[in-house]
Structure formats: structure tokens, C-alpha cells
C-alpha positions as CSV (number, residue, x, y, z in Angstrom):
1,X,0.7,-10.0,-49.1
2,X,-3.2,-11.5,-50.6
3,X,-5.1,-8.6,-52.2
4,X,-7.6,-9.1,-49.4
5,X,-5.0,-8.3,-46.6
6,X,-3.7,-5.2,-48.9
7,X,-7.6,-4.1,-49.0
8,X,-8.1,-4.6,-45.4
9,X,-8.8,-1.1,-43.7
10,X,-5.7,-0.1,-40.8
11,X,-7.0,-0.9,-37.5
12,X,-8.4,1.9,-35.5
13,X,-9.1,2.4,-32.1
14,X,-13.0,2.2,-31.3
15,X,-13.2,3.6,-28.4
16,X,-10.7,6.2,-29.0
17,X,-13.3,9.1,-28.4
18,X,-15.9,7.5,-26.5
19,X,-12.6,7.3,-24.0
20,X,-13.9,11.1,-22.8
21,X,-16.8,9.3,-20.9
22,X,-14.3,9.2,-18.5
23,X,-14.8,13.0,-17.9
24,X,-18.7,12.7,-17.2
25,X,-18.5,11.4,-13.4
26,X,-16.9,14.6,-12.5
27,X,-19.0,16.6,-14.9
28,X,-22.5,14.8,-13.7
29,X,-21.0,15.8,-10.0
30,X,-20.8,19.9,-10.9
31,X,-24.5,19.2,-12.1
32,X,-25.3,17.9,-8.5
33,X,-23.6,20.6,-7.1
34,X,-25.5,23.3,-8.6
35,X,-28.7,21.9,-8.0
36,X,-27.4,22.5,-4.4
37,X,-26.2,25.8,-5.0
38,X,-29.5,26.7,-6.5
39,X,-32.1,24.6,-4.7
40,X,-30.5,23.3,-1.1
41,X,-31.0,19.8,-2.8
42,X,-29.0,17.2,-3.1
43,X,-31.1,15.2,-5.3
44,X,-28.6,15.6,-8.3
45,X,-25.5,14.2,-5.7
46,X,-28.3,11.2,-5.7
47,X,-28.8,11.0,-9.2
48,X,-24.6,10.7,-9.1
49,X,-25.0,7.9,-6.9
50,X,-27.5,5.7,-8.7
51,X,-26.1,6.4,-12.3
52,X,-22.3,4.8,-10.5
53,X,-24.4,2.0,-8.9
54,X,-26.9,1.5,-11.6
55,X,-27.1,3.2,-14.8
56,X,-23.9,2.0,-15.1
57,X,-24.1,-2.0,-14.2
58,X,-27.4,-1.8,-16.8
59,X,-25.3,-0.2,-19.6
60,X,-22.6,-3.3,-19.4
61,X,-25.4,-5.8,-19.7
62,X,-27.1,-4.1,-22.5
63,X,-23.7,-2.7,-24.7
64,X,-22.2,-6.4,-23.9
65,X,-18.0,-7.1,-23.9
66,X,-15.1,-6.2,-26.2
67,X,-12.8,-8.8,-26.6
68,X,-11.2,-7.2,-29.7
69,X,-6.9,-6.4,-29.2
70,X,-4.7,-3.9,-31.0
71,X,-2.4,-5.8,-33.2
72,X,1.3,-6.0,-32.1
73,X,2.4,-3.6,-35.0
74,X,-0.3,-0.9,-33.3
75,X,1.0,-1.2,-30.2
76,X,3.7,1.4,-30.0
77,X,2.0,4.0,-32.2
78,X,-1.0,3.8,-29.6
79,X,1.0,4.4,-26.7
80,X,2.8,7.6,-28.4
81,X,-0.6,9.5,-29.3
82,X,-0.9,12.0,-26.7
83,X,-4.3,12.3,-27.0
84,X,-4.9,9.8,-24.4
85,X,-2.9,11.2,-21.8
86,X,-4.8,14.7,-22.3
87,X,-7.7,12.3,-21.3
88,X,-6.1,11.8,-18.1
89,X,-4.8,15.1,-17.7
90,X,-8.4,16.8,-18.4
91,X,-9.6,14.8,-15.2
92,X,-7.9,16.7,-12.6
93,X,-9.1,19.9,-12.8
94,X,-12.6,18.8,-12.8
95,X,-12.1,16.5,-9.7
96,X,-10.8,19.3,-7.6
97,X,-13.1,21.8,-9.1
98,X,-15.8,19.5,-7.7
99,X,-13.9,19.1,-4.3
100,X,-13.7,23.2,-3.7
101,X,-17.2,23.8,-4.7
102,X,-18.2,20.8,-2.6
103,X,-16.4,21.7,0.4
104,X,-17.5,25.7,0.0
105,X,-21.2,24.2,-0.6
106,X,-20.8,22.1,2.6
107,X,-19.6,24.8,4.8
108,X,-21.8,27.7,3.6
109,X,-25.4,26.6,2.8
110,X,-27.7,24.5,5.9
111,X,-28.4,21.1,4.6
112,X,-30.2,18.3,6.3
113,X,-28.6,15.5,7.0
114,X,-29.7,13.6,4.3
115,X,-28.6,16.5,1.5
116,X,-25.0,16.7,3.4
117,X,-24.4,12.7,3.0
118,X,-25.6,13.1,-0.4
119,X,-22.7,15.9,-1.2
120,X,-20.1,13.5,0.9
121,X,-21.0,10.6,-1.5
122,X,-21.0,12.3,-4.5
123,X,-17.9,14.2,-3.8
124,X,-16.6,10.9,-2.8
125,X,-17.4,9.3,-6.1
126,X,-14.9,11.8,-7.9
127,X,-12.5,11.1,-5.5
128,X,-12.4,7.4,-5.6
129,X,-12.6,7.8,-9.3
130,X,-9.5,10.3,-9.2
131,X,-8.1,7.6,-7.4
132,X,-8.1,5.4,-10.7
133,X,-6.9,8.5,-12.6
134,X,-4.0,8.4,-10.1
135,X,-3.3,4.9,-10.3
136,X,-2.7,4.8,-14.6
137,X,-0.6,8.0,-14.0
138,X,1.6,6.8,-11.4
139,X,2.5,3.6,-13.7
140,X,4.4,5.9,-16.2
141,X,7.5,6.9,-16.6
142,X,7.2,10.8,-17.6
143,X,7.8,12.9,-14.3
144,X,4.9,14.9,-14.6
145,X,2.7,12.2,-14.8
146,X,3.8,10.6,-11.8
147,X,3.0,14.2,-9.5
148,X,0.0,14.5,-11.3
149,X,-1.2,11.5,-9.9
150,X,0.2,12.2,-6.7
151,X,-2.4,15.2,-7.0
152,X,-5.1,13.2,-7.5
153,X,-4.5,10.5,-4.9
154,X,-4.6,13.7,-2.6
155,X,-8.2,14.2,-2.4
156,X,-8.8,10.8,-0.6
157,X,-5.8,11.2,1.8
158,X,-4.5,7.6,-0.1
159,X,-0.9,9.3,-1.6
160,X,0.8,6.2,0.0
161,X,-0.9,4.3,-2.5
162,X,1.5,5.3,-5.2
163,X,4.6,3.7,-3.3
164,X,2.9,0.4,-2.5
165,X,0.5,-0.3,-5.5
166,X,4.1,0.4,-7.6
167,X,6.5,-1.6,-5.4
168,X,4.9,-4.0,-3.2
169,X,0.9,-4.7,-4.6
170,X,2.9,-5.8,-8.2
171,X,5.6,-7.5,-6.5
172,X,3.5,-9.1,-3.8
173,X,-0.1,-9.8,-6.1
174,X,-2.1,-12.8,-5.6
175,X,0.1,-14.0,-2.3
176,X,-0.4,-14.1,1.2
177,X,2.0,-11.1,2.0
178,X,0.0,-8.7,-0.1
179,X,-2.3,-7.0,1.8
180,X,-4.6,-5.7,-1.5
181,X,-5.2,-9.5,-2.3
182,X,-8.9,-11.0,-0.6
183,X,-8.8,-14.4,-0.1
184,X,-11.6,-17.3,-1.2
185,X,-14.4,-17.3,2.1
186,X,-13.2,-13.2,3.3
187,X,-16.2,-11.0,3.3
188,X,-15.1,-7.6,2.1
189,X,-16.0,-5.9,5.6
190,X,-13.2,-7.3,7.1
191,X,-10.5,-7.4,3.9
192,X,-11.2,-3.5,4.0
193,X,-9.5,-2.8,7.5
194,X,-7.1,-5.7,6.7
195,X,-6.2,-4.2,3.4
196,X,-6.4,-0.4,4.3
197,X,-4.2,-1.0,7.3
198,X,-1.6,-3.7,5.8
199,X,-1.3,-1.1,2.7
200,X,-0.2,1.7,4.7
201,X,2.7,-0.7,6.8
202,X,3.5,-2.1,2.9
203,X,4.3,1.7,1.9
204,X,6.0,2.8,5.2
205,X,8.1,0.0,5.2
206,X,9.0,-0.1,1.3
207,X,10.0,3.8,1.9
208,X,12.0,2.9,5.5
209,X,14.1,0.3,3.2
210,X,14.9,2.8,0.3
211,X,15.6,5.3,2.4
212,X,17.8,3.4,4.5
213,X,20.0,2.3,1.6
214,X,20.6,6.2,0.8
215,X,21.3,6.5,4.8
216,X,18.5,8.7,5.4
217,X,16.2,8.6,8.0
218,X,12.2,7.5,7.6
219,X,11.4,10.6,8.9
220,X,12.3,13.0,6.5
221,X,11.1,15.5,3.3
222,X,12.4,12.7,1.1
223,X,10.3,10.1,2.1
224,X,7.5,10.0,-0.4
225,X,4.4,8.4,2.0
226,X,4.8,11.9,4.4
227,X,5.5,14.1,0.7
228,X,1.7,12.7,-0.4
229,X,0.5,12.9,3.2
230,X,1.3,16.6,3.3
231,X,-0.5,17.3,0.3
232,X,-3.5,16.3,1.8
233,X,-2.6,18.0,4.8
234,X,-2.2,21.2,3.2
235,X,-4.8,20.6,1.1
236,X,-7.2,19.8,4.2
237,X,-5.5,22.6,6.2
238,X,-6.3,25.5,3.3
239,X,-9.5,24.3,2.8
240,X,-10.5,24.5,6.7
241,X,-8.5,27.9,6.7
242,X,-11.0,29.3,3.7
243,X,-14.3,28.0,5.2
244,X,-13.4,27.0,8.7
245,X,-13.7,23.9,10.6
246,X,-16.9,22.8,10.0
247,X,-16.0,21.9,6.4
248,X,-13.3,19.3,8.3
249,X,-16.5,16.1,8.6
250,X,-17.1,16.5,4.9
251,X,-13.8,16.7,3.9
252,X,-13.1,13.2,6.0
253,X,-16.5,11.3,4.8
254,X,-16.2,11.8,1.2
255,X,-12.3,10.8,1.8
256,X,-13.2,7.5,3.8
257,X,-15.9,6.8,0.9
258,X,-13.7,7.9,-1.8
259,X,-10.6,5.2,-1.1
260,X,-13.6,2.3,-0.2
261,X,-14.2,2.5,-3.9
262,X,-10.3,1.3,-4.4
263,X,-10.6,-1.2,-1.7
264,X,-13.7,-2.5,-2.9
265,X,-12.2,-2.9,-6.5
266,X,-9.0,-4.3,-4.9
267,X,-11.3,-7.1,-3.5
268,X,-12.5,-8.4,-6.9
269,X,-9.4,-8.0,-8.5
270,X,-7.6,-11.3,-7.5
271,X,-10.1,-13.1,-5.1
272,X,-8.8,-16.4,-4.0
273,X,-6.2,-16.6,-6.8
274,X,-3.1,-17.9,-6.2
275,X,0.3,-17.4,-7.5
276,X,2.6,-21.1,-7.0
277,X,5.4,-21.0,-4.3
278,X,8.7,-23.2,-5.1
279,X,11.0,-24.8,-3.0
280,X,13.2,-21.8,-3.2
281,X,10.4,-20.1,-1.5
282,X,10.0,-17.9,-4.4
283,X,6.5,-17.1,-5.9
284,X,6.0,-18.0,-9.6
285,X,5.8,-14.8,-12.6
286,X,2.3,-13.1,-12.3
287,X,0.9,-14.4,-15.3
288,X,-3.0,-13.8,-16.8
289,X,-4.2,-16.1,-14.7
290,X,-3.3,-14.4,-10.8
291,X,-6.1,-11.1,-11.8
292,X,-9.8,-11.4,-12.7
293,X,-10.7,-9.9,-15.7
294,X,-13.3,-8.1,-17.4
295,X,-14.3,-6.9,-20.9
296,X,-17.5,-5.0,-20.3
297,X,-17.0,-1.9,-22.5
298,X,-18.7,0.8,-20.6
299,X,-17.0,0.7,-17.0
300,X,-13.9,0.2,-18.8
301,X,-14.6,2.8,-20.4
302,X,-15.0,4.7,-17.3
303,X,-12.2,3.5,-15.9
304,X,-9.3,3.3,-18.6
305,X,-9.7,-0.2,-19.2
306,X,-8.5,-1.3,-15.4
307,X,-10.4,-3.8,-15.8
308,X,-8.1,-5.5,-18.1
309,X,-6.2,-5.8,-15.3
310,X,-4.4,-9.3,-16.1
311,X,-2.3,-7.6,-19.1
312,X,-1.9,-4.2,-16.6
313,X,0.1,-6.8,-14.3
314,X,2.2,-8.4,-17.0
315,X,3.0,-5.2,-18.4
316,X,2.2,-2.4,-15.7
317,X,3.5,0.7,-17.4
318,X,1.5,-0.3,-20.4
319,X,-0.5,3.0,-21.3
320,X,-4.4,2.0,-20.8
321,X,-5.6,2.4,-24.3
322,X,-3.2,-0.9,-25.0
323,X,-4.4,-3.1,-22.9
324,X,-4.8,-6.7,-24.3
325,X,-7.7,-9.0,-23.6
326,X,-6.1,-12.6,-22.8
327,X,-8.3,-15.8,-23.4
328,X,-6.6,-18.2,-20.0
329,X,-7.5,-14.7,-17.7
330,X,-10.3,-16.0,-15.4
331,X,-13.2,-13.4,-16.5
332,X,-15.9,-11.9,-14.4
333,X,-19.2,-12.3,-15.0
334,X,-20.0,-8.6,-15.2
335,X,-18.2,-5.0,-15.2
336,X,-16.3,-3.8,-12.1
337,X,-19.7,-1.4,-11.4
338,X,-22.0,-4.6,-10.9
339,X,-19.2,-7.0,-9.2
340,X,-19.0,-4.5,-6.4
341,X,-22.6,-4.0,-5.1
342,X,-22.0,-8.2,-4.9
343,X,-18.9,-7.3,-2.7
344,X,-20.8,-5.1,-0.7
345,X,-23.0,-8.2,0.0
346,X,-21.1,-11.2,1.5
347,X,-23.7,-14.3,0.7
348,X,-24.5,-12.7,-3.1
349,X,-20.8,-12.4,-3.7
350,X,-19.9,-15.6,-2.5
351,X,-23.0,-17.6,-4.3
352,X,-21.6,-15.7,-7.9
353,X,-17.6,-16.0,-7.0
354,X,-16.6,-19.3,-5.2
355,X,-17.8,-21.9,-7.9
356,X,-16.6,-19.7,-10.6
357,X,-12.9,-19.9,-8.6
358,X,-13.4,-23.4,-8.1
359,X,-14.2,-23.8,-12.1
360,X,-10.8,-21.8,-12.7
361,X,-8.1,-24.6,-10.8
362,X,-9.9,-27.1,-11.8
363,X,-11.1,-28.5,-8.5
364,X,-8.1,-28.3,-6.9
365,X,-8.1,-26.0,-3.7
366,X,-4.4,-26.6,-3.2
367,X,-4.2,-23.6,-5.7
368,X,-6.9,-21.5,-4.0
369,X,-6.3,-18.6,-1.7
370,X,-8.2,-19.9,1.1
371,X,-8.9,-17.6,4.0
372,X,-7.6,-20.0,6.4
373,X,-10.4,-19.5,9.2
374,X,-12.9,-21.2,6.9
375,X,-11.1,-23.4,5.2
376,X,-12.8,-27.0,6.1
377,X,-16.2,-25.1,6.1
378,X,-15.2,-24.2,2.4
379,X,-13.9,-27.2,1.6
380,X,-17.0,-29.3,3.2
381,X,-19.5,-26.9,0.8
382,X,-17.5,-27.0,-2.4
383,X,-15.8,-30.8,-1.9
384,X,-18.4,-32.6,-4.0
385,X,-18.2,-29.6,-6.6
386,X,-14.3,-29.4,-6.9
387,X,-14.2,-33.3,-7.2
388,X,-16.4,-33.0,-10.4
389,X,-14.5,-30.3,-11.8
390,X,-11.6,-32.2,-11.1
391,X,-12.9,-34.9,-13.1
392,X,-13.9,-32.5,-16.4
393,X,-10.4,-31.1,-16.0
């Protein structure tokens, strides 16, 4: 070993504790909902709102990308230190503190309407970020992880999100079959029924096979889509018990808004990417390439580095804070925050995304996840473009 590489500090993590930002959505959200408690305002709900949408989108711009890895040897050591999954683990409570003193704010104190869609936003928010929560603890192995995110995912009503994320989204990414994969020329309006409906067949139907092969029925206590729905049953039901029915419309808006924010960031993740089909009608190995990426450190902060979500499908029970960056990944040009007010706007979305694609294969739209219905439109647009990419390649 040189003298230089002996003098060389150990690598350290660099976000290790700036990883508790994670905590401030649901903490910003208690703020919001005292300002109701004390004032019958929901101007701090608001404040939620445009900090998600953007305080956050400015903070990537100005604190830039990390495209830094943990070294190999680091690896295992970083996925050992508990500390991170008491990261996780401290989310919970606060998202469903938030939830009981939303719903008992909802149901007790008269709001316009314009305060009470505030709440059902900013409620919302927590949820669709307990949602992410969920989603890294239902990747591990450790039992308790795996109901804990089951918890989670109970807010938003989405428990069957933990059977087909796990077995059929990582089987079936960046294909036709997989319903959580937008194609090149789909608007996000109408991936979000496709996806939301398609997911919940997926999970039914991946449960109805295991189950079969046990020979028990669909319809029983072990089938884990009606296990996570009855949490949210109960959930809902104890709730409505406490503080009676009116509490039911908040409970269902900030739900509906809650899992948008996952379909919304299942839209960016692999638009129009493509994974290869052979002859044996067999899709290639999701590699880098089939999953946008992003290094923008402050929503990946926020989000436990989902972002690096080509490495999360190569190695999805690969704890968050080990996440590699990989140089062939197709990048976006901004965090998930600021990629998903695009979404939200069909024209600005495709303007940013469909050269960008195009740029990625090269020209060639035989690799492309084309939504079929505007394919020659697409093609007509982009055919001078793809042709000169085609000739840089």
C-alpha cells in the first residue's frame, strides 16, 4: 500500500445525519396542525404544500447532485449500522400522530372549505411519504420491518402495494405487463387509473397463485392484499367510531392524494424504457439502464435515496444508505420533487422527457416503450431527431 493511500482518511457517510430530514415532512405537518388547532387556519397545511412542491425542487437546483459511491469494502458495514433503520422506524409514529390529530381536527373544529382541503393535502403529504417509508421497509428481510411497513402503507389504503411492488413491479419493470411502467407519449392522467387499477389485479392475482399452491382459497385470513386491507379498514372503522362519520371524506381525500404521490413517482421512474424480449419470449435482466435516475441530494435525502432507483432494482433489498450511483443509468434532469409538477403537466413533461429518451437508445425507437395509440404521431415528431441521434451513436 503507497503512503498516500495509508494516509487517506476511511470513508464516511456524508449524509449520514442530514438522513433525519427525512423526519421534517411529518414534523412541518404537526406545525400545520396546530396552527389549526390554535387559529382555524390552515395556512401552515399550505406552507406544507409549497415547501413539497417548491422549497424543495429550489433546494436541488441550488445544493446540486452527489454522484459520490461507498466503496465495496463499506458496503456491508453500512448496511449493519442500525442507525439507519431507527431513521425509518422514527417515521411512523409521527405519520400516524399526524393522521389522529388530523382526522380529530377535521371532525371537531368548522373549517371552510378551503382550510379542510388544506388539512386533506397536508395529511396526504405524510401519507404518500409513509408510503416511501413503506416501500424501503417492505424490501427487507427482518420480520418486523416488513409489518412495519405494512403499517405505514395503511394510512393510504395502498397495503397491496407490498405484494406487487415485491413480486410482480421487480419482476415485470420496464415491460408491457407491468402496470407501474408509463409508456413514451402516455400523459400521467390516464397512466394513474391504468396503473392504480392494473396494480391492484397484479397483487390479487400474485396472492390467488400463492395461495393456490398451498391449496387455500383467495378468500381467506392468509391472503396478505385483504390482511393490509383490513388494517385500513380497522384503521378507518376506529377512527369514524372515535369522531363519527364525518371524519370518513377526510380520511378518503388525503388517502386518494396520498397514493397519487406514488403513482406520480411511479410515472417518472421508467418512462418509455424498455427492457429487450428474446425469442424465448423471455425479457432481458433489469439492468441500470430500464429506471431513470437521479442524484439530486436533497429529495434523496427526503426520500432514502429512491431516487437511485437503478441500483434499488439490481439489488432491491439493498438498505437505502448503499445505494450506488451508476454512470450508463439514464439521469433526470432534476430531483423527483421538480420531475413531478412536469408530470402533472402533459406538454411540459413531454417537451423535457421524449428527446432526452430518444438521446438514451440512440435513435432507435424499436427500444422505446411507445404507447401504442401515438406511436406514428411520435414517430413523425421525433423521426428527424432519432435519425441524428442515430447517426452520433
Amino acid at each position: 500500500m503507497s503512503n498516500a493511500a495509508a494516509a487517506s482518511p476511511p470513508w464516511t457517510d456524508n449524509k449520514r445525519y442530514i438522513w433525519q430530514l427525512g423526519m421534517a415532512v411529518p414534523v412541518l405537518a404537526a406545525i400545520g396542525l396546530w396552527s389549526i388547532w390554535r387559529f382555524h387556519s390552515a395556512y401552515g397545511m399550505w406552507a406544507l404544500f409549497v415547501f413539497f412542491y417548491v422549497c424543495i425542487p429550489a433546494m436541488d437546483w441550488l445544493v446540486g447532485e452527489d454522484r459520490a459511491n461507498p466503496p465495496d469494502s463499506m458496503v456491508a458495514d453500512l448496511e449493519n449500522d442500525r442507525y439507519y433503520s431507527w431513521i425509518l422506524y422514527a417515521f411512523a409514529p409521527l405519520q400516524y400522530g399526524v393522521l389522529i390529530l388530523g382526522a380529530y381536527l377535521a371532525a371537531t373544529i368548522d373549517l371552510s372549505w378551503y382550510d379542510m382541503l388544506g388539512l386533506m393535502v397536508g395529511v396526504g403529504i405524510v401519507g404518500g411519504f409513509g408510503i416511501n417509508t413503506g416501500h424501503e421497509l417492505g424490501h427487507k428481510k427482518d420480520a418486523f420491518d416488513r409489518w412495519l411497513a405494512r403499517i405505514c402503507l395503511a394510512q393510504t389504503g395502498y397495503g397491496h402495494f407490498y405484494v406487487e411492488h415485491n413480486r410482480g413491479h421487480h419482476k415485470n419493470v420496464s415491460t408491457p405487463v407491468d402496470p407501474a411502467t408509463s409508456r413514451m407519449g402516455e400523459i400521467f392522467w390516464t397512466f394513474l387509473p391504468r396503473s392504480v387499477i392494473g396494480s391492484v389485479r397484479s397483487a390479487w392475482h400474485l396472492e390467488s397463485e400463492r395461495l393456490a399452491r398451498q391449496g387455500r382459497s383467495a378468500w381467506s385470513v392468509h391472503n396478505e392484499n385483504l390482511q393490509a386491507w383490513a388494517m385500513t379498514a380497522v384503521l378507518f372503522g376506529a377512527l369514524t367510531a372515535w369522531l363519527g362519520p364525518k371524519v370518513l371524506p377526510f380520511l378518503v381525500v388525503q388517502a386518494v392524494y396520498g397514493f397519487s404521490l406514488l403513482e406520480v413517482v411511479n410515472y417518472l421512474e421508467h418512462y418509455g424504457l424498455l427492457r429487450r424480449q428474446g425469442k424465448d419470449g423471455r425479457y432481458e435482466r433489469c439492468l441500470p439502464e430500464h429506471s431513470w435516475n437521479s442524484n439530486h441530494i436533497v429529495t434523496n435525502v427526503f426520500l432514502y435515496h429512491l431516487q437511485r432507483h437503478s441500483d434499488h432494482h439490481a439489488h432491491p433489498t439493498r438498505k437505502y444508505q448503499a445505494l450506488r450511483h451508476f454512470e450508463n443509468a439514464p439521469q433526470l434532469p432534476s430531483g423527483y420533487a421538480a420531475m413531478l409538477l412536469l408530470a402533472y403537466v402533459p406538454p411540459l413533461w413531454f417537451k423535457v422527457m421524449d428527446k432526452r429518451l430518444i438521446q438514451h437508445y440512440r435513435g432507435d425507437f424499436s427500444r422505446i416503450h411507445v404507447h401504442e395509440p401515438r406511436r406514428q404521431a411520435l414517430m413523425a415528431k421525433y423521426g428527424d431527431y432519432a435519425k441524428q441521434q442515430q447517426a452520433r451513436a
